[in-house]
N, C-alpha and C positions, 0 to 999 in steps of 0.2 A: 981743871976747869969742869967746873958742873953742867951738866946738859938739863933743864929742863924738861918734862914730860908732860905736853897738851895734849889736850885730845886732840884723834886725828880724824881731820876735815876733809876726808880723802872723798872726789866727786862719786867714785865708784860705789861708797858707803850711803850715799846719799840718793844715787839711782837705785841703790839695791834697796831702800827703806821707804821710796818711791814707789817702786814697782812694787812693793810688798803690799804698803797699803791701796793701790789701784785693783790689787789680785783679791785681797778682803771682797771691799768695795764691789769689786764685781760677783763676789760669790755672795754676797747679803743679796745682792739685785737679782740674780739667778733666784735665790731662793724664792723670793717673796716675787717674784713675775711669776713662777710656776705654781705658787699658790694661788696669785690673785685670777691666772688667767682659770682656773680649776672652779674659782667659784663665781664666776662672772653668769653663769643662769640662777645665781642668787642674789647677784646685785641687779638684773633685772625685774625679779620680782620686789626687792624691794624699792628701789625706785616707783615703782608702781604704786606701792602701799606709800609710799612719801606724797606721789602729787597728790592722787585719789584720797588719801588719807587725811593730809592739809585740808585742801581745795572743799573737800565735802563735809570736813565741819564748820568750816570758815561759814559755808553757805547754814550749815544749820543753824550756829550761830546769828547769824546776821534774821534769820528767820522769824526765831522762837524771840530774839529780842525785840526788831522793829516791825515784824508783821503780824505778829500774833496779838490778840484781842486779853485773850483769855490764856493767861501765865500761873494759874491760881494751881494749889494744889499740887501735883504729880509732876506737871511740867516743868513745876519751877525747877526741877534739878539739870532738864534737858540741856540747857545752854553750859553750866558747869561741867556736863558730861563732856562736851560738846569741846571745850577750853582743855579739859582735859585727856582725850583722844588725838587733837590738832599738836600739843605740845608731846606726846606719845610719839607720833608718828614721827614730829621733826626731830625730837632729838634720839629716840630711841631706834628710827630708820637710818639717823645719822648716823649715831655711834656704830651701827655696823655696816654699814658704808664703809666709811673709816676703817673701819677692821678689815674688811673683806679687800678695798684698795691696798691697804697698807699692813698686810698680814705679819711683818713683822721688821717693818720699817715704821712704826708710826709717827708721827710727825714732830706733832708738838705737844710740850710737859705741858701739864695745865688742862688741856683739852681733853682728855679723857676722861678725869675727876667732872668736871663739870655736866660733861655728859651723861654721865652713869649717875649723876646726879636727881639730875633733872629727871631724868629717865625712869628711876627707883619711885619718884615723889608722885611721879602720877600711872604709876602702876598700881601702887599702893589706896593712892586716892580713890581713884576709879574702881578697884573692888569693893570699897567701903562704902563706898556713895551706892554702888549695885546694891550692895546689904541695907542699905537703907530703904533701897526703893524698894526691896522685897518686903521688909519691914512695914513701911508705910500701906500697900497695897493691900499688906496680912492686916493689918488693924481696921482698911476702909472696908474690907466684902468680908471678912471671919468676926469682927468684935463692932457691929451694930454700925456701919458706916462713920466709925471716928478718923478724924481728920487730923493733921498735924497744923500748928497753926505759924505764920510769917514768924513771927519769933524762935520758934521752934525750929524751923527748917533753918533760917539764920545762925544759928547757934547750932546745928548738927554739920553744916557745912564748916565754919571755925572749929569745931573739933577733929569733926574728920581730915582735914587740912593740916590740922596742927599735929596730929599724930603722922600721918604718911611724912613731913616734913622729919619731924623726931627720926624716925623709922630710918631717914633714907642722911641721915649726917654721917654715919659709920661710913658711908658709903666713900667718903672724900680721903678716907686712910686706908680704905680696903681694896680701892681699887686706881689704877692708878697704869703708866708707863713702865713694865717693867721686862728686863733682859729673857731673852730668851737665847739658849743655845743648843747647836745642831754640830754633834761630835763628829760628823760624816764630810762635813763640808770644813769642818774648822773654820766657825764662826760665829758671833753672836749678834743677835738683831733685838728688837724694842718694839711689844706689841702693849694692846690695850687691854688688861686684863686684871687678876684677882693678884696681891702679893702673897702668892701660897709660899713664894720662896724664901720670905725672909728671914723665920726663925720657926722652931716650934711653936711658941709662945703664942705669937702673931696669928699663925695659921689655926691654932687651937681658935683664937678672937674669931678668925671667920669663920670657921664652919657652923661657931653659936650664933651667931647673924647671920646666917643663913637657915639656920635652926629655924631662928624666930620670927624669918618672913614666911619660910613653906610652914608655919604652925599655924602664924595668922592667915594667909591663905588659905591651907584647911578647914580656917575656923570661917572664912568668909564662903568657903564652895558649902560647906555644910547648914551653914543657915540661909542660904540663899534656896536652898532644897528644900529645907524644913519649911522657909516660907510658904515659897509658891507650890508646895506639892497638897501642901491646906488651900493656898485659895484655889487652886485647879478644882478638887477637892469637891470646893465647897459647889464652884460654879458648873462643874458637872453634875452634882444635884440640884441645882437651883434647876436647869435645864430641863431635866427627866421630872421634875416636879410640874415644870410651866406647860411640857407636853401632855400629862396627864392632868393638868388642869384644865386645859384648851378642849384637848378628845373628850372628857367627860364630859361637856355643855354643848358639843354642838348634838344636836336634835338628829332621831333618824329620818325623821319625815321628811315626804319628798318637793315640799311645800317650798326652795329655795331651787328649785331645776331651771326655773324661768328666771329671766332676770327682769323681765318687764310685768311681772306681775308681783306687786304687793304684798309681805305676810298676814294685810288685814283681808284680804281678797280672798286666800286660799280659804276649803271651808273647813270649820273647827270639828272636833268631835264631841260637843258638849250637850247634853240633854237634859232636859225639865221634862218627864212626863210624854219624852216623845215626840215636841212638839218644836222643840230648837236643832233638833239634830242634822248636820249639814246645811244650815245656815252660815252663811256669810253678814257679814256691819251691813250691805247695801243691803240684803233682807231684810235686817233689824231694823234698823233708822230709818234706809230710804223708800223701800216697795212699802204696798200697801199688804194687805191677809193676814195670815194669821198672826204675824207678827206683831198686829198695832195691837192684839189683844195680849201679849204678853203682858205677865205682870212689872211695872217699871224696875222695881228691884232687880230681876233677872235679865232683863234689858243692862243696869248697870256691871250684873257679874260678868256678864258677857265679856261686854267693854274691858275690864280690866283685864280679863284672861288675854283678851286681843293685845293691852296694854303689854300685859307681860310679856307674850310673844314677841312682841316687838321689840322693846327694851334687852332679852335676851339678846335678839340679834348684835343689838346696837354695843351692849357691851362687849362679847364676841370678837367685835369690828375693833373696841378700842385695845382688847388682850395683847401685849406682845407677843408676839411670835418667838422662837429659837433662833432664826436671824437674825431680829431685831435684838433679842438681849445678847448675840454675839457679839455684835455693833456696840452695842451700851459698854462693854467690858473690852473693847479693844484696846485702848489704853495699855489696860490690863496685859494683855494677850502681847502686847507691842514689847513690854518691860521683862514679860518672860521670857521672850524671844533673845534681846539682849542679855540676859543674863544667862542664857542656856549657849547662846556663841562665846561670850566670857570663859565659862567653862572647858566646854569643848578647848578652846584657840588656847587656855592656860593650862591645862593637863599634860601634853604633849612637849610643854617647855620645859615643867617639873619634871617628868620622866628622862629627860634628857640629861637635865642636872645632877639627876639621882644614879643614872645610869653612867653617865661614862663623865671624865674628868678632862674637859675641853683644858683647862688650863696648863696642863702636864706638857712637858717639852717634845716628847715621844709620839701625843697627840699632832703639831705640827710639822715636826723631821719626820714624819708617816704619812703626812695628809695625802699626798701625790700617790701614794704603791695604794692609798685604801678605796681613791676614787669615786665611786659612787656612793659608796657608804660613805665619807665622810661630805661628801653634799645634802647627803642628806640628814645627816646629822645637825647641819647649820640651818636647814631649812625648820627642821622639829623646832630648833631651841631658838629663833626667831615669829613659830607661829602665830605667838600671844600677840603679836602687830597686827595679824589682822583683824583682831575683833576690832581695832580703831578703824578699820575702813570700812568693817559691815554694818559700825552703827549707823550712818548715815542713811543706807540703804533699809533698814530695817524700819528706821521715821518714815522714809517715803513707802514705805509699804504698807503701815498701818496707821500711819496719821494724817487722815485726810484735807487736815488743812494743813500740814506740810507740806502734801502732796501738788496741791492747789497752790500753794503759794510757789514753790520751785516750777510749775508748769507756768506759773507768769512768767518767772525771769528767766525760765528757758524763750517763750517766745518775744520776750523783751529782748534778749540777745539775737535772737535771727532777724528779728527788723531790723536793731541796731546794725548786723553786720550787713544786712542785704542794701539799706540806705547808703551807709558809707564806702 
């Protein structure tokens, strides 16, 4: 008689293969709670840069489109910036969000790719567009006030667009859900990150795509400098020129002390023979003496010297000022300001990248013994988020009718809530 040999269904096999995977299961959960709870004063800052970050271009947006008059010229980029910073913040405060919850549980295939998508496209964008407006600005105050025109900007925007787009496809195979494991705990979890693991080949592909974003960056911090460091440049001597244009014409005389007195009033220093000198126009024209006997010519020269005088003042009065042409170039001054926080908030990210290899498995199974260095290492390699929340802040600082406009719908909002 033959005995058959099944497999055996034995319940003891089944609770021991049970209990096995509840023991995993809970040492994935152990890890990634002690990760997440480690970086949770980073998930508060970014939260922060998510509402703030949305919320305050939504508003600039809605701004520079439906409230503004005047879109010509320099502005016109503000709202694209503006589209561009808002999608930043959501998806690129998301993605690490997501990471920082879910340090090595991540959730769902799919969702990473797309974020790190999005993410790349208007990172990319956004420093290009900066290059532009430094660009733009160099050709309006360094090459005789030339202008770029609607066409021109429309088509610098579809290019720009269309390259950061290009730029950031790699991005949907490079980056991605991929295993991670921690030989201490005997287990493997699933974070959002770079496929460095998958072959040489592969990893070779990304390190050149990444070559060639921190190149073009280079190439956008570097001309972004060379831009604005000519028009500062230019407009720190314009400046030192309009002061010593100003100081040479006004007069020492003390002929301007009073304000209720006249410069035709005060008396001239002007002489015929002796006979004009410390005369005033009411000696000339209105009293009687020696004046009706001047000759009418000198009667005229008079006149015009007085004219001159006068006319000096008056131009004087119309000079700009050094305030006033700081005013004129605020704009200006607004656009360097963003692109000097660009810098700043993108340095700190690069150095990170450069520096240490977040993606490494040893980087994670460590994160807890290294503590505060690596909080703060997530902090660095997140900082370029905040330039999307300072631009907002940087418009209401120097564009007055931004400023003006967002001071209605602030006090449009406290009637609204104080009525209802």
């Amino acid at each position: 008689m033959s005995v058959v040999k099944g497999q055996n269904h034995s319940p003891y096999n089944t609770m021991e293969m049970n209990t096995s995977i509840e023991t995993t299961r809970d040492r994935l959960y152990e890890w990634n709670s002690n990760i997440s709870l480690a970086l949770l004063p980073n998930d508060v800052i970014l939260a922060l840069y998510l509402v703030i970050g949305v919320l305050g271009n939504l508003i600039v947006l809605y701004v520079y489109i439906f409230k503004m008059e005047n879109k010509k010229d320099v502005r016109y980029f503000i709202p694209v910036l503006a589209v561009t910073d808002a999608i930043a913040s959501l998806a690129g405060c998301g993605v690490s969000l997501l990471t920082n919850i879910y340090p090595v549980m991540f959730p769902v295939p799919g969702l990473c790719e797309c974020l790190w998508f999005f993410a790349c496209v208007v990172l990319i964008w956004s420093g290009l567009l900066n290059l532009v407006i430094a660009y733009q600005r160099y050709m309006k105050i360094c090459r005789l006030g030339k202008n770029m025109t609607l066409a021109f900007r429309r088509k610098t925007l579809f290019i720009t667009g269309s390259v950061a787009t290009v730029l950031s496809l790699p991005s949907w195979a490079f980056f991605a859900r991929v295993p991670v494991y921690n030989q201490k705990m005997n287990v493997t979890g699933n974070r959002c990150g770079s496929r460095y693991g998958t072959d040489l080949t592969f990893k070779a592909l990304i390190y050149i795509y990444q070559g060639i974003n921190g190149l073009l960056s280079l190439v956008i911090v570097i001309g972004i400098i060379v831009f604005y460091s000519s028009v500062g440049t230019k407009l720190y001597r314009q400046e030192n020129r309009l002061k010593r244009h100003v100081s040479s014409k006004v007069p020492a005389s003390p002929s301007r002390k009073s304000a209720d007195v006249a410069p035709w009033q005060e008396h001239l220093d002007v002489t015929t023979n002796g006979e004009s000198k410390g005369m005033t126009r009411n000696d000339l024209v209105i009293t009687g003496g020696p004046t009706l006997d001047a000759p009418k010519t000198e009667m005229c020269r008079l006149t015009d010297e007085i004219a001159k005088h006068d006319s000096l003042y008056s131009n004087l009065e119309r000079e700009p000022s050094s305030k006033s042409q700081a005013a004129r170039y605020r704009v200006t001054y607004m656009f360097m300001t963003l692109a000097l926080a660009y810098i700043l908030c993108l340095v700190p990210t690069f150095a990170v990248n450069l520096s240490k290899n977040i993606e490494s498995n040893d980087f994670w199974v460590n994160f807890n013994n290294d503590g505060v260095y690596s909080l703060a290492i997530m902090f660095c390699l997140r900082l370029h988020l905040l330039n999307n929340v300072m631009n907002p802040f940087i418009y209401f600082t120097f564009d007055k009718h931004f400023r003006r406009e967002v001071n209605k719908l602030s006090c449009f909002a406290c009637c609204f809530g104080y009525k209802s």
